[in-house]
C-alpha positions as CSV (number, residue, x, y, z in Angstrom):
1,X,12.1,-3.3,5.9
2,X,8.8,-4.8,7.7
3,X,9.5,-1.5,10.8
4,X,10.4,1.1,8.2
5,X,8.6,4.3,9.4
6,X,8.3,7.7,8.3
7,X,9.1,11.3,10.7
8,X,5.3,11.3,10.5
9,X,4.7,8.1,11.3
10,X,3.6,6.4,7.9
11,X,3.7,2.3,8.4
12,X,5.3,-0.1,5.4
13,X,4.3,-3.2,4.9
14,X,6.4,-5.5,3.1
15,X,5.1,-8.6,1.3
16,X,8.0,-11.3,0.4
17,X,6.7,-13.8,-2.4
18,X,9.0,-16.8,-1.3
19,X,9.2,-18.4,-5.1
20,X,11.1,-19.8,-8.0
21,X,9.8,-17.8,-10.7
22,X,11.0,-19.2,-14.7
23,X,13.7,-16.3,-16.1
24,X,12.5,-15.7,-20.0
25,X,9.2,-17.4,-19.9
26,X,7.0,-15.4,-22.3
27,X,3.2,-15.6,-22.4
28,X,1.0,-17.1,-25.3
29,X,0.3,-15.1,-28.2
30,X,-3.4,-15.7,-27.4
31,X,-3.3,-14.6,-23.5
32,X,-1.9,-10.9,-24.9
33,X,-4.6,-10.8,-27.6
34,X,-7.5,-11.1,-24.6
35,X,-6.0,-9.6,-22.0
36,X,-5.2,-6.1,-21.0
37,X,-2.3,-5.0,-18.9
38,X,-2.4,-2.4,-16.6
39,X,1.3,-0.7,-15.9
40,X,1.9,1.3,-12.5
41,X,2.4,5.0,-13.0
42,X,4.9,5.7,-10.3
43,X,7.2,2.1,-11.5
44,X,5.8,1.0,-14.7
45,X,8.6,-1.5,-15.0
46,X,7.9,-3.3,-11.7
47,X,4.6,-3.1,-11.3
48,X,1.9,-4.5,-13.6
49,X,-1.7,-6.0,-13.6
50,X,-3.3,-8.0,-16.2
51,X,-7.1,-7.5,-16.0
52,X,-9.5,-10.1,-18.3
């Protein structure tokens, strides 16, 4: 993945987070209330941001 070009030459870069992460874990009732989260347009269900 890390030398994945395009025919015109477009560079990937590839990030690996190397970590357990906890499977279910849901967030306090008080961190949604505050907090406002920003989905992706183009992969809405990968790709989120939570901004304060």
């Amino acid at each position: 993945m890390r030398r994945t070009t395009t025919r015109t030459r477009l560079k990937v870069t590839v990030n690996i987070i190397r970590r357990t992460y906890d499977i279910g874990r849901q967030a306090a009732q008080e961190f949604k209330a505050n907090m406002t989260i920003l989905f992706d347009d183009l992969a809405p269900e990968w790709n989120d941001r939570v901004v304060p």
